[in-house]
N, C-alpha and C positions, 0 to 999 in steps of 0.2 A: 493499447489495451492488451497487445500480445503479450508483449514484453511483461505486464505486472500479471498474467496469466498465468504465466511459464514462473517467475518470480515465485509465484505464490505456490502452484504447485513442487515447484523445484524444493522450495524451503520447508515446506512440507514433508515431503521425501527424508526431508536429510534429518528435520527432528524424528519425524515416526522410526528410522534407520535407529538414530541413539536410540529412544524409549527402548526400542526392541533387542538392542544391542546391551543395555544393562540391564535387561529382564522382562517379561512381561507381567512375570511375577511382583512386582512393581508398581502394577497396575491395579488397584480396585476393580473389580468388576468385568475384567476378559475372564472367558471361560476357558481353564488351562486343558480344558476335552478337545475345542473347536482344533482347527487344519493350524499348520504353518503360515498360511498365506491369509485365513480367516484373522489370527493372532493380528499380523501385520495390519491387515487393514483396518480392524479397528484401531491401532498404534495409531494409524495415517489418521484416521477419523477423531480420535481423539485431541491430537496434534492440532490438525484444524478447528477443531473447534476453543481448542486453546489460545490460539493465535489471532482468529478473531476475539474473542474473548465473550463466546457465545455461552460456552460450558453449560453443558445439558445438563451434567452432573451425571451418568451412568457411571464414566470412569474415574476415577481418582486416585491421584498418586500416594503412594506408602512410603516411607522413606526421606533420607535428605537427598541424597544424590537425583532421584526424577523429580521431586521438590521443587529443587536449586535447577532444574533445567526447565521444569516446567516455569518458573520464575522467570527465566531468562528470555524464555519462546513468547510469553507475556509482553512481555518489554518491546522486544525487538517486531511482536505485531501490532503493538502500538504504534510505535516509532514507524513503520515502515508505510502505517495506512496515512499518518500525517505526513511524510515525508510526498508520497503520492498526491493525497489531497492539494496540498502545496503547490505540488509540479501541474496539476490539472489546471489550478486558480492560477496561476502562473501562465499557463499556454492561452487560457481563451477566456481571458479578460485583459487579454492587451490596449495598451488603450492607440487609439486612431484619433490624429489630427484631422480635422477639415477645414486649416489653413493652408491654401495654397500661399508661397513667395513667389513676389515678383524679380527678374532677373532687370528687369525696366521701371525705371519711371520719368514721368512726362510732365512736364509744366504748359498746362494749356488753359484757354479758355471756358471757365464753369461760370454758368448765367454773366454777371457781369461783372465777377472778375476772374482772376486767374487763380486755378487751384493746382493740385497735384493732384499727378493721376497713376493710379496702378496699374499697370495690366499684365 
C-alpha cells in the first residue's frame, strides 16, 4: 500500500510539475492573483483529480498542448489503477491445496480384504 501511495503521489507531482511548467495560464479556472505555491497546488489538485478520473470540473484545460497531456495523465491513471487492482487479485486470492501426498503407501488389511493405504 506504500509503494502505490508514494506511486500516486510521486506521479502526481510530476504531472502537476508539467501543467505548471507550460503555464497555468492553461488552466481554466486558477486564479492568476493566488501565491506561487497556491497556483501549484491547485496544478497538484487538479492533476489528481484528473488521474483518478474524478474531474470536479472547476479546472479545465485550454489548449492542445495541456489537452494532449491531460489525455495522457487519463490513460496512464487508468492503466495504472488496473495494473494495481490486478496485482491485489493476484496476491490474495491465491488458491490453497488441501491435498496432502503421501511419500508411502501400504498394502494391508481393510475389513476383508486387502486394500491400499495412504498415509
Amino acid at each position: 500500500m506504500l509503494i502505490i501511495l508514494c506511486f500516486y503521489v510521486g506521479i502526481n507531482f510530476v504531472f502537476a510539475s508539467i501543467y505548471y511548467g507550460i503555464g497555468i495560464e492553461h488552466l481554466d479556472g486558477i486564479a492568476s492573483s493566488d501565491s506561487e505555491w497556491s497556483k501549484f497546488g491547485q496544478a497538484y489538485f487538479f492533476s489528481t483529480q484528473t488521474f483518478t478520473t474524478v474531474g470536479y470540473g472547476h479546472i479545465s484545460p485550454t489548449g492542445f498542448l495541456t489537452s494532449s497531456l491531460l489525455s495522457a495523465e487519463a490513460l496512464i491513471g487508468l492503466l495504472s489503477f488496473a495494473i494495481a487492482t490486478g496485482l491485489f487479485f493476484g496476491r490474495f486470492s491465491r488458491p490453497t491445496a488441501f491435498l496432502k501426498f503421501s511419500h508411502n503407501a501400504v498394502v494391508g488389511p481393510y475389513g476383508d480384504i486387502s486394500g491400499l493405504m495412504i498415509r
